[in-house]
PLY file of the C-alpha trace (Angstrom):
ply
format ascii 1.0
element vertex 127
property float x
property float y
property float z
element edge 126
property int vertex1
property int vertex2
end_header
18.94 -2.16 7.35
15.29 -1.61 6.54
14.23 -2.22 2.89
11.04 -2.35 1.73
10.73 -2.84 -2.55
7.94 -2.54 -4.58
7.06 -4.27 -7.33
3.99 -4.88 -10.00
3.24 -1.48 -11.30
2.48 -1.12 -15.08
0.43 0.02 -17.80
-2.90 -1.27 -17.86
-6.45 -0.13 -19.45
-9.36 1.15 -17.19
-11.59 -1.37 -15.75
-8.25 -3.90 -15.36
-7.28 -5.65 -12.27
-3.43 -5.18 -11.09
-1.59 -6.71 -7.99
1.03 -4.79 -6.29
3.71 -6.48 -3.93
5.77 -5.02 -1.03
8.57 -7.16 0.21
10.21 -6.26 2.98
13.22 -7.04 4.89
15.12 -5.97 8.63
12.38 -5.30 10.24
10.19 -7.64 12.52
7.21 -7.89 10.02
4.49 -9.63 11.52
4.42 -7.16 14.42
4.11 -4.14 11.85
1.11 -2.16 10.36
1.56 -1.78 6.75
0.02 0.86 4.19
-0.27 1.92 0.90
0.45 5.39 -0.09
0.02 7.10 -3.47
1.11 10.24 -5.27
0.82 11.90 -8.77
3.09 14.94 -9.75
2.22 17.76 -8.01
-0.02 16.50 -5.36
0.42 15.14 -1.82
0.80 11.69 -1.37
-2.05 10.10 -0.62
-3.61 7.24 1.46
-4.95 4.68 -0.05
-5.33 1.93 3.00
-3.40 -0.35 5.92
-3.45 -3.64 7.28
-2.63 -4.43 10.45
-0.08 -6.72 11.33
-2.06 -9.76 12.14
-3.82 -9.52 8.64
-7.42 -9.15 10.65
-7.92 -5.58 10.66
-7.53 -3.42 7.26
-9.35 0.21 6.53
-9.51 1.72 3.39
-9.68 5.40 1.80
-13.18 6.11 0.33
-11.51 6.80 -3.21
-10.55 2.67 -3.20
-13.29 1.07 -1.27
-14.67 -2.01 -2.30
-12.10 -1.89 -5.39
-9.17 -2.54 -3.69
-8.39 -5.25 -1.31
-4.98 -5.51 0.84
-3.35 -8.51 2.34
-0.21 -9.82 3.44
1.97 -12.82 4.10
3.48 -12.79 7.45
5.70 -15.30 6.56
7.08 -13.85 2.86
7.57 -10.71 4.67
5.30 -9.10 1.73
2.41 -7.18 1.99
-0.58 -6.84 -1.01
-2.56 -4.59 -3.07
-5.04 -5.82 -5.29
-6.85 -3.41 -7.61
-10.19 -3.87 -9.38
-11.97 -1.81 -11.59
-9.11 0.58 -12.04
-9.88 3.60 -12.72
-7.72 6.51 -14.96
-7.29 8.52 -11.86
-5.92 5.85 -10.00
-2.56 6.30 -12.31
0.00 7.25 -9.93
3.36 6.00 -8.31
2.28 3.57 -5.35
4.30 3.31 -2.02
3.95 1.37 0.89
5.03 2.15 4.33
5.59 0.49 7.68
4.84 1.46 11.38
4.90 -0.42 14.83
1.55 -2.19 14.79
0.89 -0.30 18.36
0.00 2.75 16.97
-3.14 1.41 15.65
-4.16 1.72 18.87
-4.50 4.96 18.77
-6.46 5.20 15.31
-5.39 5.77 11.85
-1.79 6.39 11.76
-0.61 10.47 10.55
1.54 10.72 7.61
4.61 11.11 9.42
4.18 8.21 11.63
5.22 5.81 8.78
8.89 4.73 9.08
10.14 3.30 6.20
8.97 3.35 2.76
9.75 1.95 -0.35
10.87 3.61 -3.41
7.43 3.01 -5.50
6.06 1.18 -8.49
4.30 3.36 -11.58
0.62 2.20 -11.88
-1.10 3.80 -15.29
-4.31 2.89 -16.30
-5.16 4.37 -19.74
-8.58 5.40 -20.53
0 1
1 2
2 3
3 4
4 5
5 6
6 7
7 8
8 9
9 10
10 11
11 12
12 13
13 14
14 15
15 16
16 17
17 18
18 19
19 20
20 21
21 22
22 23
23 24
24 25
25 26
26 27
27 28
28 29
29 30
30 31
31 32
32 33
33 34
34 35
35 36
36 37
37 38
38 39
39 40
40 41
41 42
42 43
43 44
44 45
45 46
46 47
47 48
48 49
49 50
50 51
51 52
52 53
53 54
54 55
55 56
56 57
57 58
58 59
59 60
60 61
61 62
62 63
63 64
64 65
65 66
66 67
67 68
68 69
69 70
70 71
71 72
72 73
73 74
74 75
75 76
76 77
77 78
78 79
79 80
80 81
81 82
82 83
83 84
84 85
85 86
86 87
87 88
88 89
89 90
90 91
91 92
92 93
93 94
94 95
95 96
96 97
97 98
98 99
99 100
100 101
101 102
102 103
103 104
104 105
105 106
106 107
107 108
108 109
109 110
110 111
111 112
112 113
113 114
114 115
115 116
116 117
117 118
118 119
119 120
120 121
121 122
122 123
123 124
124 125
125 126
């Protein structure tokens, strides 16, 4: 049984740094992309960025560039987000996913090529 859990979110004020973790478990980790996901009522859930399963390739939505940074331990089975500078508008519920690290091949993986996801962690950043 896949699980991945979330963990980390919580009220901070703009301009804060936060770390999110993913830990994950029944599934062969270190040969799986991972991602971040976002979503705030009412809208799609949105990128935010992925790593690929060796740790050496990551890419990043515009919104988070240069703010936020992921990474992941190959061996904890848990996967990063650090977030600088945070911003009001990057209040939301944060997700990650998972997805066989071969599809990177073929570019940026689609929304519904993510298999499993986690059940989210509330990030708020007050202004």
């Amino acid at each position: 049984q896949v699980q991945l859990v979330e963990s980390g979110g919580r009220l901070v004020q703009t301009g804060a740094s936060l770390s999110l973790s993913c830990t994950t478990s029944g599934l062969t980790f270190s040969t799986h992309a991972m991602a971040w996901f976002r979503q705030t009522p009412g809208k799609d859930r949105e990128f935010v960025g992925l790593i690929a399963w060796s740790g050496g390739i990551t890419h990043y939505a515009d919104s988070v560039k240069g703010r936020f940074t992921i990474s992941r331990d190959n061996v904890k089975n848990t996967v990063f987000l650090q977030m600088n500078s945070l911003k009001p508008e990057d209040t939301a519920v944060y997700y990650c996913a998972d997805t066989p690290g071969w599809r990177l091949r073929l570019g940026v993986p689609q929304f519904n090529e993510w298999d499993y996801w986690g059940q989210g962690t509330q990030v708020t950043v007050s202004s």
